[in-house]
C-alpha positions in Angstrom: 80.6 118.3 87.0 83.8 115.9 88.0 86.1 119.0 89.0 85.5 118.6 92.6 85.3 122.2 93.0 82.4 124.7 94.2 82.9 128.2 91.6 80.5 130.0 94.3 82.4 129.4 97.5 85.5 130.5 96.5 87.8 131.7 93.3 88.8 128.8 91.2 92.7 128.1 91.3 95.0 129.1 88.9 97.0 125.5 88.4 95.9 122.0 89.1 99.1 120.5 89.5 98.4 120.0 93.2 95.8 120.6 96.0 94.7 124.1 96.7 96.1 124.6 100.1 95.8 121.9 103.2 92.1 122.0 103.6 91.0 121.6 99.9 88.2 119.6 100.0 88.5 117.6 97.3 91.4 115.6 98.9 90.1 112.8 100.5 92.3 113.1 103.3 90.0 115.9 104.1 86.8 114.3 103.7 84.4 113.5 107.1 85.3 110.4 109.2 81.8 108.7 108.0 83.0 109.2 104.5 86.4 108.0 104.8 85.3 104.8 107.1 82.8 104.4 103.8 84.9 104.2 101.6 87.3 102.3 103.5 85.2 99.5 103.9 85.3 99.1 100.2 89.3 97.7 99.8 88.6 95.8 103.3 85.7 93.8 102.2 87.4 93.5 99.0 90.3 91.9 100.6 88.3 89.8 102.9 86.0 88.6 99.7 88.9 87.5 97.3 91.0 85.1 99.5 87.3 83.8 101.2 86.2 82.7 97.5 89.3 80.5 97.1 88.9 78.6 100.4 85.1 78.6 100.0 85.1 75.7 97.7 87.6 73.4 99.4 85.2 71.6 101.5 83.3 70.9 98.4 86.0 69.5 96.3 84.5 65.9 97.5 81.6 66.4 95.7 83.2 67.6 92.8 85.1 64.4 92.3 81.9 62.5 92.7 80.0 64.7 90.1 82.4 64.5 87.8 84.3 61.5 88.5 87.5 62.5 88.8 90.5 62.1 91.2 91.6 64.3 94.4 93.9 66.2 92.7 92.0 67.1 89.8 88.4 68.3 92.3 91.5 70.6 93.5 92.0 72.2 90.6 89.8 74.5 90.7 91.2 76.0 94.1 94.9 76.0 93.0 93.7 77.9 89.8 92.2 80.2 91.4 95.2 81.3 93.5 97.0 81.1 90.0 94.2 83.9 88.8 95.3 86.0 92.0 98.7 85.7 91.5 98.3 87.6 87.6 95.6 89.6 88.6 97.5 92.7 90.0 100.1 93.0 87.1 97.9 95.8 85.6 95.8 97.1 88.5 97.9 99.5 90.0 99.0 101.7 86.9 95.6 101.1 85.4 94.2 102.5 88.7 96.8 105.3 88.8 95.6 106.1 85.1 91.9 105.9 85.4 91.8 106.1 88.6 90.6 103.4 91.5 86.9 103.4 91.1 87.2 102.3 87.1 89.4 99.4 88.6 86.8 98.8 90.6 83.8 98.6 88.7 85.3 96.7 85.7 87.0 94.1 87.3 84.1 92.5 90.0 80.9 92.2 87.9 83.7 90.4 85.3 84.7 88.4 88.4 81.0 87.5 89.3 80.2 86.7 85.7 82.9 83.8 86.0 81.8 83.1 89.7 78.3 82.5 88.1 79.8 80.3 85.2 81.6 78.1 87.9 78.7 77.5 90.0 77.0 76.2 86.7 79.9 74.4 85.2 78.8 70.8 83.9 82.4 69.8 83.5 85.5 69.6 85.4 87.6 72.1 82.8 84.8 74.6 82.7 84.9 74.8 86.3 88.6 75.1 86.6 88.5 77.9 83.8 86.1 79.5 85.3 87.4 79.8 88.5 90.5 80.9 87.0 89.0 84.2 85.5 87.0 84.5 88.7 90.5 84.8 91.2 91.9 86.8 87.8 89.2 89.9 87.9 88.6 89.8 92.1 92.5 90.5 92.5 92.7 93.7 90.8 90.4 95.3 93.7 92.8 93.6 96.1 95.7 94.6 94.7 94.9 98.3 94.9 93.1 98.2 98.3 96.1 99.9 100.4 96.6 102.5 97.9 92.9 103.0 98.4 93.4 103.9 101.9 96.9 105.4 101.4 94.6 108.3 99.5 92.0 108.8 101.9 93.8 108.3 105.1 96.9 110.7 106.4 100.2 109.0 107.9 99.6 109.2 111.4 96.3 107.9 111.3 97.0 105.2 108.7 97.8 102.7 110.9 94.3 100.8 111.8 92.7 100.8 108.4 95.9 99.3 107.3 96.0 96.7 110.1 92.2 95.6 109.5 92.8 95.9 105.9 95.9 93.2 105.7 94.1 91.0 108.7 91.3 90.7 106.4 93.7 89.0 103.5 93.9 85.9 106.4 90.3 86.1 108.2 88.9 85.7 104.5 90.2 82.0 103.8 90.2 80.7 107.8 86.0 81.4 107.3 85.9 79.8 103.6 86.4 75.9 105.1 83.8 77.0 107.9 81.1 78.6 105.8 82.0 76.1 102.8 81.5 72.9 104.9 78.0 73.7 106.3 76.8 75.2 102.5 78.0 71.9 100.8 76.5 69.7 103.6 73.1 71.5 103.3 73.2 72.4 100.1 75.8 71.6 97.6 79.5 72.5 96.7 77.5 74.6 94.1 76.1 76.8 96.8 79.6 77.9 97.8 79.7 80.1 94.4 76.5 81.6 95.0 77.7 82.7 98.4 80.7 84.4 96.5 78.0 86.0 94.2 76.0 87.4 97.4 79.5 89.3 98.8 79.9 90.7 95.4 76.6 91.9 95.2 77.0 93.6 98.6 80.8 94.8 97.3 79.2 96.3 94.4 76.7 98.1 95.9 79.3 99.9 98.4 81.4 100.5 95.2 78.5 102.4 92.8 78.7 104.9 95.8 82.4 105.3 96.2 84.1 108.9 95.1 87.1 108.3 93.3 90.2 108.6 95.7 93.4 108.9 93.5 94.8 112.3 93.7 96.5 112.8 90.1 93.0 111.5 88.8 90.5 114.0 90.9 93.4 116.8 89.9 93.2 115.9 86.4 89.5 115.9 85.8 89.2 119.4 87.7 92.2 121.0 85.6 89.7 119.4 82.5 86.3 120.5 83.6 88.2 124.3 84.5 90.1 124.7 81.7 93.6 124.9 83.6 97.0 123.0 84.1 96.8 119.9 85.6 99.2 117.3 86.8 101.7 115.1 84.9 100.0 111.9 84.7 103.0 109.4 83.9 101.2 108.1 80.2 100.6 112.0 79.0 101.8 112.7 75.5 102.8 109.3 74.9 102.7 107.4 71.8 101.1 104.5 72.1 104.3 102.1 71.7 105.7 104.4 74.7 102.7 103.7 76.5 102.8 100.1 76.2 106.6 99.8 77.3 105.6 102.2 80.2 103.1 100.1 81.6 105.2 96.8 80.9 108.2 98.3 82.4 106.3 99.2 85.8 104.3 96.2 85.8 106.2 93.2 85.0 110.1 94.5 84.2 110.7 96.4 87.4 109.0 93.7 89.9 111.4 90.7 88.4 113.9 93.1 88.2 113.8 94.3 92.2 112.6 90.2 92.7 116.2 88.9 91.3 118.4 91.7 92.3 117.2 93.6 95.7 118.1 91.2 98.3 115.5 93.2 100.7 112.7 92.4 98.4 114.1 88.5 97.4 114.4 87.5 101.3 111.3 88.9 102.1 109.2 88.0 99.5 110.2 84.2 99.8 109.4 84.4 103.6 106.0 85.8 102.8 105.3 83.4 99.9 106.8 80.7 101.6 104.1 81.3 104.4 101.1 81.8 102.1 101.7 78.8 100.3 101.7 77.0 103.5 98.5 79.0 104.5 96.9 77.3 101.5 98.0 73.9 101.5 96.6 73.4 104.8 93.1 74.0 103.8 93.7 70.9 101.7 95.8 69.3 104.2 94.0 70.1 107.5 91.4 68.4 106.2 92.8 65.2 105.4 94.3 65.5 109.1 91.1 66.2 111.2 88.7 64.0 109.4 91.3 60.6 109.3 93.1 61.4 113.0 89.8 62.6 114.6 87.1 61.2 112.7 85.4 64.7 112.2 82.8 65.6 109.7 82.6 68.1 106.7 81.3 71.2 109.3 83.2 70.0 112.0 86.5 70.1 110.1 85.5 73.7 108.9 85.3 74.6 112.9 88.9 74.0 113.4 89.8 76.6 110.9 88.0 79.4 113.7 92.1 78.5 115.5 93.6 80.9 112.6 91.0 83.7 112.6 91.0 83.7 117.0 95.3 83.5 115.4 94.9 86.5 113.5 92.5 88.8 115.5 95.0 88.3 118.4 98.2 89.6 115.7 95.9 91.8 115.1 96.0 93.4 118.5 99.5 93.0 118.9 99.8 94.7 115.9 97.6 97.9 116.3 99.3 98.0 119.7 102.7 98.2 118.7 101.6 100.9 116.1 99.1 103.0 117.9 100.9 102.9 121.5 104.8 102.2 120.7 105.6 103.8 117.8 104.4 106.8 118.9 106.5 106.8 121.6 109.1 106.0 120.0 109.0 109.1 117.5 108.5 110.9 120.5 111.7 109.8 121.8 113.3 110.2 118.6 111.8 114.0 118.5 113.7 114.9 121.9 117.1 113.7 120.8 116.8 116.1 117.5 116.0 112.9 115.4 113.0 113.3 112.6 111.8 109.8 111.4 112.0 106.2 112.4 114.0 104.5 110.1 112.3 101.3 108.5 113.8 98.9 110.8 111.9 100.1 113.4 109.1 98.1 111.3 110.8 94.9 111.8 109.9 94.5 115.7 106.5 93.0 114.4 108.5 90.2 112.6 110.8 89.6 115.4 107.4 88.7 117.2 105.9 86.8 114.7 109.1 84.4 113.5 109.8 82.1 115.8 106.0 81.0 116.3 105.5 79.6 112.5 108.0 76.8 113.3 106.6 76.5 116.9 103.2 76.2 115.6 104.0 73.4 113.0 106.5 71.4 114.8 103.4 71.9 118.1 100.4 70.8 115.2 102.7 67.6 113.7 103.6 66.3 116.9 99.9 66.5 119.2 97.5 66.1 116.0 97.2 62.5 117.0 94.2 60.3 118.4 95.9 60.1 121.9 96.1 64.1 122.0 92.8 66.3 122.5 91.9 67.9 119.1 92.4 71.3 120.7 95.8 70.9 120.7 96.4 71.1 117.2 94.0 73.9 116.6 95.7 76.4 119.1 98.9 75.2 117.1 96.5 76.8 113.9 96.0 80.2 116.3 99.6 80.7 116.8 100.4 79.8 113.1 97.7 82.5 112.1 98.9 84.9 114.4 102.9 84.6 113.5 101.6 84.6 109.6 99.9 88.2 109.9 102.8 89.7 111.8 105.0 88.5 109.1 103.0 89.9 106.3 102.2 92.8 108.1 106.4 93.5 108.5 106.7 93.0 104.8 104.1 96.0 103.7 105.6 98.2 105.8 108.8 97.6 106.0 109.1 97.2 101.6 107.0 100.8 101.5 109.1 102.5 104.2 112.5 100.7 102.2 111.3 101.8 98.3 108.9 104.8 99.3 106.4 105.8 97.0 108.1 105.4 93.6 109.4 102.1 94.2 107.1 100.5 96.7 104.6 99.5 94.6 106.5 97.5 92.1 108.3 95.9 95.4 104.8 94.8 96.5 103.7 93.6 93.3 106.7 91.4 93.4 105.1 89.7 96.6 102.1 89.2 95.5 102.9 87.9 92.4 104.7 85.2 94.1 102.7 84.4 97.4 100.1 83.8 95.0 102.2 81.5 92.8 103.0 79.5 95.9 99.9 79.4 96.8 99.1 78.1 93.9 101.8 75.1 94.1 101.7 74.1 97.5 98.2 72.5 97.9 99.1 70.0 94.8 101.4 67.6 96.5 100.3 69.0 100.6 97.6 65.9 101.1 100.1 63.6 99.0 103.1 64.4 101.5 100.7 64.4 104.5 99.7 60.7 103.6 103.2 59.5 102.2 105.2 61.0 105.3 102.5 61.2 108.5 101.3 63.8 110.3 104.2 64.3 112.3 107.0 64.4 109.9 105.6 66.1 107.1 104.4 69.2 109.2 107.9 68.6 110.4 109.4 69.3 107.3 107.9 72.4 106.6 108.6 73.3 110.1 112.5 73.0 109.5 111.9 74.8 106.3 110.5 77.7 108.2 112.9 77.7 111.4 115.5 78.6 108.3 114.1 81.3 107.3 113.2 83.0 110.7 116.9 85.3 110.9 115.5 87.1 107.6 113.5 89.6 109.5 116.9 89.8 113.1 119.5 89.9 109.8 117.6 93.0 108.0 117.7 94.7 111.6 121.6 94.6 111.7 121.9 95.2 108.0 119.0 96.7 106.4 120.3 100.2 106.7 123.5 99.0 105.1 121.2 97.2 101.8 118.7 100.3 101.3 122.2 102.6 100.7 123.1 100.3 98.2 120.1 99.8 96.7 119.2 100.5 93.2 116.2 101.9 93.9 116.6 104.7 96.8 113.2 105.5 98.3 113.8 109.4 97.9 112.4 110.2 101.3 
């Protein structure tokens, strides 16, 4: 039991410090397609469920501050908090999950996240409801946060490349159907109702997850070494005091992110440009809104319709996306191949962001200056498409390219750094976005954040020139 290994087929190995040969069985790599797509589905309906929840309740925030008489910005609260929640929720997750393995992460984290999804939708009070929702974005992010080294374990290199891509896509199709599904819940229902529909994709996560295998090689290695009596691998917290262990995990949780935050220039650049893009991602749930319902006169649903411009946005990145990595890349390497080369370097990553770039200041500048009555109302919503097309190819760029820069050793603290801080700008921007929408207009304050974005659109054409020249500099060589 738990060694992953069949005594009557063959003659058990000698060491479990690695897989026994290529076509071991216990490596998920090897597992059958129907087993992988399974378990695949896991992370990506984990990563379409977390950002969903927060956006879910936006277009119930109205009836919140009649319920419990309070202000705009305080019926917010409990959307911002919830991005705050996200933003903490990975500092653990990844050594805990390299530890214990990814199903424990799993399994603990969402039924602790439904409890305080289930506390929300009963909260009689404005503070419950904020701390609740708080706990809820805390214990959903774990399963996020670990989601691509989920598929990183079952899925080989070269065929990486689409669960990846539908995995990330997920992280924007998620909150572009909150507002949509929200609006027509609250209207029919109540602003309550938008927790129970959390509650339902949890249930349905769950039940996926009390089937899932667990995935983590130094974990499947370690429990067959166990149950067979032999050496296993060096798991990173073996024959550590407990002090040792705590400045292990502190060091490769928190430490080492701010560290490579403040000091790798790679990681600084890109992680503002990322953040600086979610936080605008989330504001305009709040701020969109305000537009559509005051310019055009639309209605709670209505107003959640216009939000269907980011996902058509991201399902076309999407293609680009899968395109340039299951048709170009390949070619590429091929080319590469001929001339005696070996690997793409990881500016070869950055052609995605080269794309995506220039349209987030084209989209905003194109949404401040035609969401007006005199304009059609499609005008600013295939502004939203572009936006949510320019925003996955960004954020896309910054997984891969951080991974390829930082390889395995280093990557995931680079990564945590993002999320830590798209999360935390998430979490500020939609507190003063409706406040600068009605203080400036429409036109200049999308302006504004348009300028702000056309500055940082050379990150991505300056790392091309000289990213090769930062990585052999770096502090923290990907050993690749």
């Amino acid at each position: 039991m738990g060694s992953d290994w069949d005594a009557e087929k063959a003659t058990p190995p000698k060491s479990a410090k690695d897989w026994d040969g290529p076509q071991d069985e216990a490596n998920p790599q090897n597992w059958s397609l129907t087993k992988r797509l399974y378990h695949s589905l896991i992370p990506t309906s984990i990563a379409f469920l977390c950002p969903f929840g927060s956006s879910v309740y936006t277009p119930g925030h109205m009836e919140v501050m009649s319920d419990f008489a309070v202000n705009r910005e305080v019926a917010l609260l409990p959307f911002v908090f919830y991005l705050l929640g996200l933003s903490f929720g990975p500092v653990l997750a990844a050594p805990l999950s390299e530890t214990y393995g990814r199903k424990l992460v799993y399994l603990s984290a969402l039924p602790i996240s439904a409890a305080f999804t289930l506390g929300a939708g009963f909260s009689e009070g404005i503070a419950s409801l904020i701390v609740c929702r708080f706990f809820a974005g805390l214990f959903s992010s774990p399963g996020l946060s670990i989601g691509t080294g989920t598929l990183s374990d079952i899925w080989p290199p070269e065929k990486r490349a689409v669960p990846m891509a539908m995995f990330i896509s997920m992280v924007q199709v998620g909150p572009a159907l909150g507002p949509l599904i929200g609006g027509y819940v609250t209207i029919e229902m109540s602003w309550r109702w938008t927790q129970w529909v959390i509650l339902f994709g949890m249930a349905f996560v769950l039940g996926l997850t009390l089937g899932m295998k667990e995935t983590y090689k130094a974990v499947i290695l370690s429990r067959r070494a166990k149950a067979l009596g032999i050496e296993g691998p060096d798991l990173p917290q073996a024959n550590k005091t407990r002090i040792e262990t705590i400045k292990f995990f502190a060091t490769k949780t928190i430490v080492r992110p701010l560290h490579m935050l403040c000091t790798e220039v790679i990681v600084t650049l890109f992680d503002l440009y990322v953040a600086f893009n979610f936080g605008l991602l989330n504001a305009f749930f709040a701020a969109f809104s305000w537009v559509f319902q005051n310019v055009y006169g639309f209605g709670l649903g209505s107003t959640g319709l216009t939000y269907l411009g980011q996902l058509v946005g991201t399902i076309v990145g999407l293609c680009i996306m899968l395109y340039i990595s299951v048709v170009k890349w390949p070619r590429d390497l091929e080319a590469l191949k001929r001339e005696g080369g070996s690997k793409l370097p990881p500016e070869h990553r950055l052609l995605i962001a080269k794309i995506g770039a220039p349209l987030l200041p084209a989209s905003l500048f194109f949404f401040g200056w035609t969401a007006r009555p005199s304009v059609h109302w499609i005008a600013p919503v295939i502004a939203e498409g572009l936006f949510g097309c320019g925003n996955l190819l960004i954020f896309t760029t910054a997984s891969l390219y951080l991974t390829d820069c930082y390889g395995a050793k280093y990557g995931a603290s680079a990564w945590s750094s993002n999320t830590f801080l798209r999360y935390l700008f998430a979490f500020i921007f939609p507190l003063f976005a409706v406040q600068m929408y009605e203080g400036l207009g429409t036109g200049w304050a999308t302006s504004l954040l348009g300028f702000c974005s056309l500055a940082l659109v050379p990150i991505p054409f300056a790392f091309d020139r000289y990213g090769a020249k930062l990585r052999s500099n770096t502090a923290y060589p990907s050993g690749e």
